[in-house]
C-alpha positions in Angstrom: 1.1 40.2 -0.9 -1.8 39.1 1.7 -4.2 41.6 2.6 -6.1 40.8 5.5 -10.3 41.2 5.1 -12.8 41.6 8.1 -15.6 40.7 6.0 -14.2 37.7 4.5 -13.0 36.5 7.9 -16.1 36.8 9.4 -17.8 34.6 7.1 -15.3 31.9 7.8 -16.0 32.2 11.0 -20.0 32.2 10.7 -19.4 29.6 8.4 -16.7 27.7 10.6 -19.4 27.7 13.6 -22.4 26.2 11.3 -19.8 23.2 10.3 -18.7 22.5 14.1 -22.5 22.3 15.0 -24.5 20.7 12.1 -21.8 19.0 9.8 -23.6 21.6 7.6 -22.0 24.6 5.7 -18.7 24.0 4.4 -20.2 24.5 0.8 -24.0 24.8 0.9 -23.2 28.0 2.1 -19.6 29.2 1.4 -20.2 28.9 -1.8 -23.4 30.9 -2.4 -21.9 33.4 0.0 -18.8 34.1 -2.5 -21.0 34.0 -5.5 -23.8 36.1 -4.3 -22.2 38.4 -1.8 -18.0 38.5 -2.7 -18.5 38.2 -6.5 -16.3 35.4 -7.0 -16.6 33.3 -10.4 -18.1 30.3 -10.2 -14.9 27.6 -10.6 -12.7 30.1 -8.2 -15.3 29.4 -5.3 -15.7 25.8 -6.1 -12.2 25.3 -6.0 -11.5 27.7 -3.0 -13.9 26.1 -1.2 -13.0 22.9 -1.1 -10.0 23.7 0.6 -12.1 25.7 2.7 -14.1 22.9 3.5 -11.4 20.2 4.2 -9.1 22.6 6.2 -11.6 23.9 8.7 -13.2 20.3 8.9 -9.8 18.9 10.0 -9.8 21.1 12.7 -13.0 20.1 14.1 -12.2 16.7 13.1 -9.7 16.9 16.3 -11.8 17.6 18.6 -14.6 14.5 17.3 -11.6 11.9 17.9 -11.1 12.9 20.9 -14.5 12.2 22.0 -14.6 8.7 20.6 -17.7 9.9 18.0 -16.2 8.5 14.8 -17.0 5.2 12.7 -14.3 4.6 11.0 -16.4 1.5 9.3 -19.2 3.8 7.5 -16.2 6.5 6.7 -13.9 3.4 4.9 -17.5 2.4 3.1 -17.9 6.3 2.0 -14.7 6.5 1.2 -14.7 3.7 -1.3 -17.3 5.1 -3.8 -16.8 8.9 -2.9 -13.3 9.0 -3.7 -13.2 7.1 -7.4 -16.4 8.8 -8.7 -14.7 12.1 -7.7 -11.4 11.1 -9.8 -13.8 10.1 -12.8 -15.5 13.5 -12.4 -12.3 15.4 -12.5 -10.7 13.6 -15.1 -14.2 14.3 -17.0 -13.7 18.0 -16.3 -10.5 17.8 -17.7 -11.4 16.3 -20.7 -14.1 18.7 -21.0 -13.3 22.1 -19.5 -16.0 24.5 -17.9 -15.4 27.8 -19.3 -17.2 31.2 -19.1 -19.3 30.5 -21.4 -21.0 27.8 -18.6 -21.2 29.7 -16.0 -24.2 30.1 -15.4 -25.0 26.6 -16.2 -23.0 26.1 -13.0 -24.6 28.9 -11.0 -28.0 26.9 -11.6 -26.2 23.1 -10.6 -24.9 24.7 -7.4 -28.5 26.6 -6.8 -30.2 22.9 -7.2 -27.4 21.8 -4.6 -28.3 24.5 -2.5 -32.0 23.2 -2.5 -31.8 19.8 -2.8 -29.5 20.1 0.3 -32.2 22.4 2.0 -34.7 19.8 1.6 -32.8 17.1 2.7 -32.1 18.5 5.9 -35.8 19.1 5.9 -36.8 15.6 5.9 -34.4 14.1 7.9 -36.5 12.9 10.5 -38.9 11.5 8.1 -36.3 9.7 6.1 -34.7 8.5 9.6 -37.9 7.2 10.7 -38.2 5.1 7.1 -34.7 3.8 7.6 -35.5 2.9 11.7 -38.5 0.9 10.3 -37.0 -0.5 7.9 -34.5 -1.8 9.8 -36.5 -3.4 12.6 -38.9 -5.2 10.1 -36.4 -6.5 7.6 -33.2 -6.8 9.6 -31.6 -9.4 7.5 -32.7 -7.2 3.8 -31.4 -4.2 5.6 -28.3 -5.4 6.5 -27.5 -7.2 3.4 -28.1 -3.7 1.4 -26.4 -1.5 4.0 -22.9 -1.7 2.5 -23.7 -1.3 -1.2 -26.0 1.1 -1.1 -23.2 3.4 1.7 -21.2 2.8 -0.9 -23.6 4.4 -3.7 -24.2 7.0 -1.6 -20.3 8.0 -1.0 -20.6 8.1 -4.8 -23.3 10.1 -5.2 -21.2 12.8 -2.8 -18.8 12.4 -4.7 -19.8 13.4 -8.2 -22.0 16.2 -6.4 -19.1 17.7 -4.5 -16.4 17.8 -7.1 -18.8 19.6 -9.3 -20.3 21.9 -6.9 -18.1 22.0 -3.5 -21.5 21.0 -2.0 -23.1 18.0 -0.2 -20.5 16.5 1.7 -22.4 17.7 4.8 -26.0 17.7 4.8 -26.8 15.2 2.4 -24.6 13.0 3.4 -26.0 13.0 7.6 -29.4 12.4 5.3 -28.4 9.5 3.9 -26.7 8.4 7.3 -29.4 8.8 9.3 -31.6 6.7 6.8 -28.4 3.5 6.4 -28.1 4.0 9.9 -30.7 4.5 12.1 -29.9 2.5 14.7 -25.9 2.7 14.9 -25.7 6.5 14.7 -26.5 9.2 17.2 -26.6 12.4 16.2 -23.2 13.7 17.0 -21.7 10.7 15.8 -23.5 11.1 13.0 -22.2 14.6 12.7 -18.7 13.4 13.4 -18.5 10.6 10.6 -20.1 12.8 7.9 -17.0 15.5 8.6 -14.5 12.6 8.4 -15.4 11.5 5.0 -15.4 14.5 3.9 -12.4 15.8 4.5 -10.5 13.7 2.2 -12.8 13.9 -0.7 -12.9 17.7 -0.2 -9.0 17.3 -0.6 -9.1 15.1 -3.8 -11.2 17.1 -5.6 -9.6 20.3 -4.1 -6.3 18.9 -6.1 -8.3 18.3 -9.1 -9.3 22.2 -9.2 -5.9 23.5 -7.6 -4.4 21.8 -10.7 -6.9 22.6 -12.8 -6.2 26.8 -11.4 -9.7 27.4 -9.3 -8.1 28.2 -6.3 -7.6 32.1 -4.8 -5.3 32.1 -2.0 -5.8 34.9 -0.5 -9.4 35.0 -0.2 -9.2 30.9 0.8 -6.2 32.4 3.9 -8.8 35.3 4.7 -12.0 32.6 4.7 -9.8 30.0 7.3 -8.5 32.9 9.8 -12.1 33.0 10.7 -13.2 29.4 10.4 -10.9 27.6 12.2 -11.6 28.9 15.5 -14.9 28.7 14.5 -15.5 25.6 13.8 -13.7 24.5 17.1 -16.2 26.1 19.1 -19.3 24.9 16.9 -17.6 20.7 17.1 -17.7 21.7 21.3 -21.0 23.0 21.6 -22.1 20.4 18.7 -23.5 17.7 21.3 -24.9 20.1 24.3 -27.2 22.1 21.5 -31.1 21.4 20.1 -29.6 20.0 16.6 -33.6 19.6 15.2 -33.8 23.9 15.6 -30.6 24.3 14.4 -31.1 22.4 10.9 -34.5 23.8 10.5 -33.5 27.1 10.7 -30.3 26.3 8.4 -32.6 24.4 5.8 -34.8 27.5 5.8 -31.5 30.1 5.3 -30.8 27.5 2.1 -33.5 27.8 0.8 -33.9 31.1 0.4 -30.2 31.0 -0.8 -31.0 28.6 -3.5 -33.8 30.0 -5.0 -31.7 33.4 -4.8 -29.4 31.8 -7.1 -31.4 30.5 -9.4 -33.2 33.8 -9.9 
């Protein structure tokens, strides 16, 4: 029977809101938020998550289309190393199952998510500017390393996300903003990074619904609140400071990391 929770729901939503504006949230901090505050074993909020993640992405994922902020070229070149390195991560997990006895080896690789994903967002504009110059100097290097290296990147997300339920969102807008300097605006940017990782979120949210990480009713609780939330946030995405706004989330992350590992 589903039992309806105000304080889960209002996480979603909180949550939701952070994913429509940044791109940001849907596991750097849903999961922390279930571990540290709702008690929820590690592998139940990975795998929760992840649906988490994908459903309330698809929603905002509506209203991106509709304003033409997509590239489908960088998602297809995500897609192609996000999505096997995810299956080879599952079927590793499979072969070697996480049980309690790791669980806090898995609090710590989800608390080094947290940060690494906290410093990413930090340097951004740093790593932008590397990529911009990059790109204006050595235009025919640049170009010629572009699709391999989106490609290793989509990998990277992949293994990190299937693990952890985290990175699909900030560090892949850090490693767009560096193979893309010039191509991608901000809420494009945005836009794409949701797209990718919708489907990956979905993949390895099959691996862990087979696998038996998944809770329901907490996941139906988390979405009642997200869904809206993330509409609004994916509206008010483009008309908002985003350079405050991932600061001040980088900063929250931070904190949440270090929480974690302590």
């Amino acid at each position: 029977m589903f039992t309806f929770d105000a304080m889960l729901m209002t996480a979603g939503a909180a949550t939701g809101l952070l994913v429509g504006l940044t791109g940001v949230g849907g596991g750097a901090v849903m999961t922390p938020l279930l571990l540290l505050v709702f008690g929820v074993a590690p592998m139940s909020a990975i795998g929760t998550d992840l649906w988490f993640a994908a459903i309330t992405k698809i929603a905002a994922t509506r209203i991106h289309h509709g304003n033409g902020l997509i590239d489908w070229q960088v998602v297809r070149r995500l897609w192609l190393g996000s999505l096997p390195a995810s299956a080879l991560t599952l079927l590793w997990m499979t072969i070697v199952p996480i049980g309690a006895e790791t669980a806090g080896f898995l609090k710590a690789m989800i608390a080094g998510a947290v940060v690494l994903t906290a410093l990413a967002m930090l340097f951004q504009k740093q790593l932008h500017g590397l990529g911009r110059k990059f790109r204006i100097e050595s235009v025919d290097k640049f170009k010629s390393l572009q699709g391999p290296l989106t490609v290793a990147a989509g990998a990277t997300l992949g293994i990190l996300v299937t693990l952890t339920s985290i990175g699909a969102g900030a560090l892949g807008v850090v490693f767009l903003a560096y193979l893309y300097p010039l191509r991608l605006t901000a809420s494009r940017l945005i836009a794409t990074d949701i797209v990718h990782a919708i489907p990956l979120a979905v993949f390895a949210g099959m691996g862990h619904l087979v696998i038996g990480n998944v809770n329901f009713g907490l996941l139906g609780n988390l979405l009642i609140g997200s869904i809206p939330g993330v509409m609004a946030g994916a509206m008010l995405s483009s008309r908002l400071p985003q350079v405050l706004l991932r600061r001040s989330l980088s900063a929250i992350l931070l904190f949440t990391g270090f929480k974690l590992l302590w």
